[in-house]
C-alpha positions as CSV (number, residue, x, y, z in Angstrom):
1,X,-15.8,-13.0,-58.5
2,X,-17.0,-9.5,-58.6
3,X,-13.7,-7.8,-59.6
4,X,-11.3,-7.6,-62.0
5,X,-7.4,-7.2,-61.4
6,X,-7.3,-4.0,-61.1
7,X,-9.6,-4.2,-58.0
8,X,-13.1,-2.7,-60.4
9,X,-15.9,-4.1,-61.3
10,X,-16.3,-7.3,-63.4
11,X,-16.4,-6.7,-67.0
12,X,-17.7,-9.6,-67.7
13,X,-21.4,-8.5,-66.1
14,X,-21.1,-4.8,-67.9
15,X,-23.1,-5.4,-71.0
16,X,-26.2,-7.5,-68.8
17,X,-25.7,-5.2,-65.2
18,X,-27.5,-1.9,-65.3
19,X,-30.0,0.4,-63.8
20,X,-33.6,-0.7,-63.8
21,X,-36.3,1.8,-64.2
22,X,-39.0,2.8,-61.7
23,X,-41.9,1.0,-61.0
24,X,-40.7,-2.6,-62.1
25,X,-37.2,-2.5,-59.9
26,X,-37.7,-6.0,-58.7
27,X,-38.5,-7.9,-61.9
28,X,-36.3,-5.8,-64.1
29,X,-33.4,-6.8,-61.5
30,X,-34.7,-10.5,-61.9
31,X,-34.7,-10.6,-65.5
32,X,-31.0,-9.0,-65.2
33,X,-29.5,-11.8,-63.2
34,X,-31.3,-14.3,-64.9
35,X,-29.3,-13.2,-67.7
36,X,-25.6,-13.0,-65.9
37,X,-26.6,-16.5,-64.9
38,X,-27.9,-18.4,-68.2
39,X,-25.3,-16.6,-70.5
40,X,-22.6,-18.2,-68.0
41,X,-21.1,-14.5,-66.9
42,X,-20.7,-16.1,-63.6
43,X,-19.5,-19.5,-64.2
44,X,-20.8,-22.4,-61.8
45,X,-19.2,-22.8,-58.7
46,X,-18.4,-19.2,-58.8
47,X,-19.7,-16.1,-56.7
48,X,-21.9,-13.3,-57.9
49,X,-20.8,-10.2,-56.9
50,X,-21.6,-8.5,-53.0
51,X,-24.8,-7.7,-52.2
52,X,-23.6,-3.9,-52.2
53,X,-22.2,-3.8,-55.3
54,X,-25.5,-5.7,-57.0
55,X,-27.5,-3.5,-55.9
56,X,-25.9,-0.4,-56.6
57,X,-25.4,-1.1,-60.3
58,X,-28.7,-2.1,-60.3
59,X,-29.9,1.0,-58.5
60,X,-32.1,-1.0,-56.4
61,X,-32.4,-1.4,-52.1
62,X,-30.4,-4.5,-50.9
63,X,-34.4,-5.9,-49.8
64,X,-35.4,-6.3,-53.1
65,X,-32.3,-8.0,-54.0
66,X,-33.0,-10.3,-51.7
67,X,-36.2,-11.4,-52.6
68,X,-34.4,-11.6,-56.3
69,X,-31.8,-14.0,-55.0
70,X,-34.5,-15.8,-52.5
71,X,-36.1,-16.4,-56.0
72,X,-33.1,-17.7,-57.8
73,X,-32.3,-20.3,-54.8
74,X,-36.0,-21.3,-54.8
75,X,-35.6,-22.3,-58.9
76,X,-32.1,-24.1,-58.0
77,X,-29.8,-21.6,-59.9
78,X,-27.8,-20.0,-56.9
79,X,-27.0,-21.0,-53.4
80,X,-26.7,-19.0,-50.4
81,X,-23.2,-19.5,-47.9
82,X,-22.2,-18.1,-45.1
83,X,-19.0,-17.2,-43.6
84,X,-16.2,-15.2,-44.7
85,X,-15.7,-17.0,-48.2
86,X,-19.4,-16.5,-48.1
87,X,-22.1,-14.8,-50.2
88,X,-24.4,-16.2,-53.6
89,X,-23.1,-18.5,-55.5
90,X,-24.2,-19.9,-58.9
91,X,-24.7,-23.9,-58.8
92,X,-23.4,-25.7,-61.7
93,X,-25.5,-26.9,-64.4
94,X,-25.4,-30.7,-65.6
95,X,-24.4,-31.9,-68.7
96,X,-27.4,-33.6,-69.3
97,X,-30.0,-31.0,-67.8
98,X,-31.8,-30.7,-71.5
99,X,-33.8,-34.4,-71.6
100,X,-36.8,-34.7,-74.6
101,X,-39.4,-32.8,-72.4
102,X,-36.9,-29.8,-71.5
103,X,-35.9,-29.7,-75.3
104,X,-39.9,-29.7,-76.4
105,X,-40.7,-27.1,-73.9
106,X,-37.8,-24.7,-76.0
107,X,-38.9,-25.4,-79.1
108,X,-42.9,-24.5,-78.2
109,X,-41.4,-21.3,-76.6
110,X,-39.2,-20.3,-79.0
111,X,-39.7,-18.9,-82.9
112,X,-36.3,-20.4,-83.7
113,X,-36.4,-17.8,-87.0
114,X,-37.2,-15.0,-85.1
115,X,-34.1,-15.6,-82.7
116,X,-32.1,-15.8,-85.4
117,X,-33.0,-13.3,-87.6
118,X,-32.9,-10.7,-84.9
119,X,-29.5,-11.9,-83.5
120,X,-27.4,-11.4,-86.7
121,X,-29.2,-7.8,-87.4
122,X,-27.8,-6.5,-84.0
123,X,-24.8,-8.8,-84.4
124,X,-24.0,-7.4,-87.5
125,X,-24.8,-3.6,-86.4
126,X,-22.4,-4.0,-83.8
127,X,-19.4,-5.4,-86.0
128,X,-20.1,-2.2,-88.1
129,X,-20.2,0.0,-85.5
130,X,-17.4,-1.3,-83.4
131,X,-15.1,-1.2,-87.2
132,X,-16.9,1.8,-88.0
133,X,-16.2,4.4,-85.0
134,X,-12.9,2.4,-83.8
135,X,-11.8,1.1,-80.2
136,X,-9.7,2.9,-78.0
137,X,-6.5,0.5,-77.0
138,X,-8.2,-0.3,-73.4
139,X,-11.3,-1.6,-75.7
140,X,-8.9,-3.3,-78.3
141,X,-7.3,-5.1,-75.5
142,X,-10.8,-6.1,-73.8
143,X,-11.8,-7.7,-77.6
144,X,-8.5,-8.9,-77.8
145,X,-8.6,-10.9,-74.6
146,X,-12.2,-12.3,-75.0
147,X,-10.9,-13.5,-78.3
148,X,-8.0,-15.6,-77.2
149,X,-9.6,-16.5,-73.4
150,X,-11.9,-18.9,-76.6
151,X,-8.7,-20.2,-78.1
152,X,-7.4,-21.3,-74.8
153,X,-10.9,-22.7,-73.6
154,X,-11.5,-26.1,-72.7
155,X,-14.8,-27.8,-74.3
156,X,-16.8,-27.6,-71.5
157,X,-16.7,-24.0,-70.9
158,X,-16.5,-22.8,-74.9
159,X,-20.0,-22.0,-75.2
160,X,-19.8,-19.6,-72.3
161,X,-16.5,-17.8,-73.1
162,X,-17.8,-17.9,-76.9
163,X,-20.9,-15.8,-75.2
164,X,-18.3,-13.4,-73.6
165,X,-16.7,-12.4,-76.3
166,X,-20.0,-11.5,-78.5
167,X,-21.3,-9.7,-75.3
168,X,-17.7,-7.9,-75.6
169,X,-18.1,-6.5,-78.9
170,X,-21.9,-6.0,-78.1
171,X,-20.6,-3.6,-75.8
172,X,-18.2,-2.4,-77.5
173,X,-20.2,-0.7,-80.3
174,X,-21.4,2.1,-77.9
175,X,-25.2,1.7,-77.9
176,X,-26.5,0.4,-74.4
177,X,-30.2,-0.5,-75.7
178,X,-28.3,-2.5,-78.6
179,X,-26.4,-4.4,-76.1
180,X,-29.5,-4.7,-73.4
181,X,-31.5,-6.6,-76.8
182,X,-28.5,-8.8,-77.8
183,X,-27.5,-9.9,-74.2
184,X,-31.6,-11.5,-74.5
185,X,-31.4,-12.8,-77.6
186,X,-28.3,-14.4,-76.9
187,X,-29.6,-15.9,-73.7
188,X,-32.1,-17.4,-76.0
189,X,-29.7,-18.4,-78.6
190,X,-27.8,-19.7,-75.6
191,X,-30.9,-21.9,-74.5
192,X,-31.3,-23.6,-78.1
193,X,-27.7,-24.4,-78.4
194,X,-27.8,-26.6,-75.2
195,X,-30.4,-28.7,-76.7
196,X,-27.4,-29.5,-79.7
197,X,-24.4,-31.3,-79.1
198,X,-20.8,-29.3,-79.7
199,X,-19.1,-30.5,-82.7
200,X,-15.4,-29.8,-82.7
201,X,-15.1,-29.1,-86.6
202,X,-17.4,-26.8,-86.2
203,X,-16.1,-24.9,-83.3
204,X,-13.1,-25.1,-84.9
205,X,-14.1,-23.4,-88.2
206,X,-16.1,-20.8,-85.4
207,X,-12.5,-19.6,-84.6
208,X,-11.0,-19.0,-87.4
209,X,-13.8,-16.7,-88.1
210,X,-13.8,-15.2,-84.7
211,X,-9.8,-14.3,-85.5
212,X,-10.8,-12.8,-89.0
213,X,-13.7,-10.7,-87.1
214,X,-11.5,-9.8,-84.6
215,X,-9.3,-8.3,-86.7
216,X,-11.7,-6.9,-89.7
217,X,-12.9,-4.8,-86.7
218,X,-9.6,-3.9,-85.4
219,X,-8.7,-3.0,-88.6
220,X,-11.3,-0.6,-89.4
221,X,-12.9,-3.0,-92.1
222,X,-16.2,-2.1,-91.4
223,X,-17.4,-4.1,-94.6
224,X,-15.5,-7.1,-93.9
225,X,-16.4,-7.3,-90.5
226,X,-20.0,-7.2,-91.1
227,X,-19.0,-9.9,-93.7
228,X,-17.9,-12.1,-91.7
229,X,-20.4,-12.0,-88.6
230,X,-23.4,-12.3,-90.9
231,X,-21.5,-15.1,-92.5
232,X,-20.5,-16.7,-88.4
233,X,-24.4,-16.3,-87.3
234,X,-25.4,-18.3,-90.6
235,X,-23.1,-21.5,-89.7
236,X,-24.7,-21.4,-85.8
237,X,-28.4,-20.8,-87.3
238,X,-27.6,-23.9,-90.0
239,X,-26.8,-25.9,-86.9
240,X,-29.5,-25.1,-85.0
241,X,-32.1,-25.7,-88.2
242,X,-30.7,-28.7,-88.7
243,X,-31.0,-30.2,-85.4
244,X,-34.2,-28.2,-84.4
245,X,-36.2,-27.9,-87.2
């Protein structure tokens, strides 16, 4: 779906969607949707926005879109329909699409520390900056909703509405290139985490410390809310050391 209620665009693609620079338009844009499509923005099953409004907040021509989406339907990660319930959709991912050789493959790529280490110095940032500076009531209610759209999710689409609502306050905090870097280190956070299984205690504790970030930001509590994200990145980066190391 490429709009929200009120008939604008999806807010769910506003912290990933932006306009690429000159000279690299088509991989830029490839990289972009790449992104919308392994952080879950666009669930499976679901459409990606119209071709118009994809390329216009990507500032790219509608051909080279094309060849980005020919690209993603070549690597099995969207499908083309036609009709008037048409356009590009996003096939779903199975529940076991990480086997042994997927999961090696990760772990060669990725310097699991690096992820990590990076993710909770721009998670944190942004929790500071978001407490810091303050949200308007249109932003409050934006954070609000991500928050509870994770209370109310069932387990099989946790991890991506979990992913929403850190893009949110990503976001949120007012720095673009801050948001740009955490929506790719998430998407890489995002790749590890499928190679884990979910553990209900765990997301359960994840909660309670969302609500208490949630509301140290909303509060003001700049201290407290970087408090308590450093402390919610260090239970997911125990998690992911003790499965992956």
């Amino acid at each position: 779906m490429s709009v929200d209620a009120d008939g604008g665009p999806d807010d769910r693609l506003t912290p990933v969607l932006r306009p690429v620079r000159a000279g690299n338009g088509f991989e830029e844009a490839l990289e972009q949707i790449l992104q919308v499509v392994r952080l879950g923005l666009v669930p499976g099953g679901e459409r990606l926005p119209a071709e118009r409004e994809l390329a216009e907040r990507l500032g790219i021509s509608r051909v080279t879109l094309r060849e980005v989406l020919k690209v993603l339907q070549d690597q099995g990660l969207v499908e083309s329909r036609r009709g008037r319930y048409g356009g590009t959709f996003v096939l779903p991912r199975t529940p076991d699409a990480v086997g042994e050789e997927e999961l090696r493959r990760r772990m060669a790529e990725s310097d699991i520390e690096d992820v990590l280490r990076f993710r909770e110095v721009l998670e944190v940032g942004a929790a500071g900056l978001c407490a810091t500076h303050g949200l308007t009531d249109e932003q409050a209610r934006r954070l609000r909703e991500a928050l509870a759209a994770t209370q109310e999710a069932p387990l099989t689409d946790y991890r991506r509405l979990d992913t929403l609502l850190h893009l949110t306050l990503a976001e949120l905090c007012g720095s673009p290139t801050l948001t740009a870097q955490y929506a790719a280190v998430r998407a890489s956070v995002n790749d590890l985490l499928d190679c884990i299984p979910l553990l209900v205690r765990n997301l359960e504790h994840s909660q309670r410390q969302h609500a208490a970030l949630v509301e140290a930001v909303l509060d003001g509590d700049a201290d407290g809310a970087r408090e308590m994200m450093r402390e919610h990145c260090a239970g997911t980066a125990a998690l992911l050391r003790g499965f992956l190391a």
